[in-house]
N, C-alpha and C positions, 0 to 999 in steps of 0.2 A: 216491478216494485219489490223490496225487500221487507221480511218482518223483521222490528228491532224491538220483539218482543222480547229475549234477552238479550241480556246485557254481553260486552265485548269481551273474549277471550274468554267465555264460560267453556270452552273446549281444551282449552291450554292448560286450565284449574284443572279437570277430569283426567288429561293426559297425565300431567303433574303428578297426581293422586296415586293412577294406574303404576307408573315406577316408584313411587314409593311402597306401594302395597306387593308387587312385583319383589323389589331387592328386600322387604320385610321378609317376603316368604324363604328367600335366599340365604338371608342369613341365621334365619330360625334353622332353616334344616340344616346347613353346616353346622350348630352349634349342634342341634339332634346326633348328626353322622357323627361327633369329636365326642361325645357323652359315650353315644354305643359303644364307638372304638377300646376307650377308657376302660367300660366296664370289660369287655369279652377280654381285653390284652390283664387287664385283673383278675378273670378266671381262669385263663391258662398260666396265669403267674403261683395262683392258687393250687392249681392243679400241677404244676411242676415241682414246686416245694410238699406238696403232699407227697408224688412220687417218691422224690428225693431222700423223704424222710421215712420212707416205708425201706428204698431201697437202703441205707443205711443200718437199719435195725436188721433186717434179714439176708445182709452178705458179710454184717458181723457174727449172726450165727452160723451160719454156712462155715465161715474161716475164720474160727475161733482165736482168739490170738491168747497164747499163751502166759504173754503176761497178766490177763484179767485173770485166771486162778493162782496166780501170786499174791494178787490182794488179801489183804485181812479184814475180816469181816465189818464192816462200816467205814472201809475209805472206797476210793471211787477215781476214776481215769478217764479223762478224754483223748479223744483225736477227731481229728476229720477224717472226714469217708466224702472223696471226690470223684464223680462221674460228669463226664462230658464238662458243661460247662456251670454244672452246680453243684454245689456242697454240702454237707451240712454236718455238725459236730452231734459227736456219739458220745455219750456217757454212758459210763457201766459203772454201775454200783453194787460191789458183794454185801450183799444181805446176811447172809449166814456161809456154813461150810458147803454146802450146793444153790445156794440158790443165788441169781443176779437181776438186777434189776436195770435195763437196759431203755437210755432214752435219746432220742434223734430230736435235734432241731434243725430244721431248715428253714431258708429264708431265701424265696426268691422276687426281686425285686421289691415291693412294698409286704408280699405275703410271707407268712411265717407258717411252718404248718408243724406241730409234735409228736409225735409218738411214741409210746412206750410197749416193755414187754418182758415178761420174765421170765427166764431163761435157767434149767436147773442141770445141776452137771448130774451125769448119770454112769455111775461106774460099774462096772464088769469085769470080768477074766478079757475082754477084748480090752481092755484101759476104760479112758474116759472119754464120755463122747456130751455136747451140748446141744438140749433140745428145748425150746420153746413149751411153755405150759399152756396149757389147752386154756382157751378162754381168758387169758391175759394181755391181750394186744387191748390198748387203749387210744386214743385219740388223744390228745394234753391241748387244750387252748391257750 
């Protein structure tokens, strides 16, 4: 003899339930994996345009370019400064008869990262040589 204390296909209902709670969790965590992904490929985007803009400021000092102390005092010159497969535009600003004020912008994919720094000519019996002032590297947002 059989119980037909429940009702029919109350097992079909439950299995039903089971894949839909089952492909819930499925899709929540794909959606979780594709957030992570987002954020970390945004901090190495972060982090590469930060490089970028460091390396920038400091192989302008390195290899001084000759036409920045051409300028007169309150005009200003860019270029790009390109490595591998990023870039980012340099501005030099002469502030007075030694002194510049030098700023990188890079931008890698959504990020942008600035930095600045100031940079004073220093002359001598050996000629003139360009050195970064101590405690003037800035970060620009």
């Amino acid at each position: 003899m059989t119980d037909r204390s429940r009702p029919a296909g109350f097992a079909l209902v439950l299995s039903i339930l089971g894949v839909v709670l089952v492909g819930a969790l499925i899709v929540a965590t794909h959606v979780a994996v594709g957030l992570e992904h987002r954020a970390a490929a945004a901090g190495v985007d972060r982090q590469r345009a930060f490089a970028m803009s460091e390396y920038a400021l400091w192989s302008a000092v390195a290899e001084w370019d000759a036409a920045n102390s051409a300028l007169p005092p309150g005009a200003s010159r860019r270029r790009i400064i390109r490595a591998t497969r990023d870039s980012a535009e340099l501005t030099v600003i002469r502030l007075s008869g030694e002194m510049f004020w030098l700023v990188a912008d890079a931008r890698v994919g959504e990020a942008r990262r600035r930095t600045g720094l100031n940079v004073r000519a220093v002359t001598d019996s050996a000629g003139a040589r360009y050195e970064p002032v101590r405690r003037s590297w800035l970060e620009i947002h």
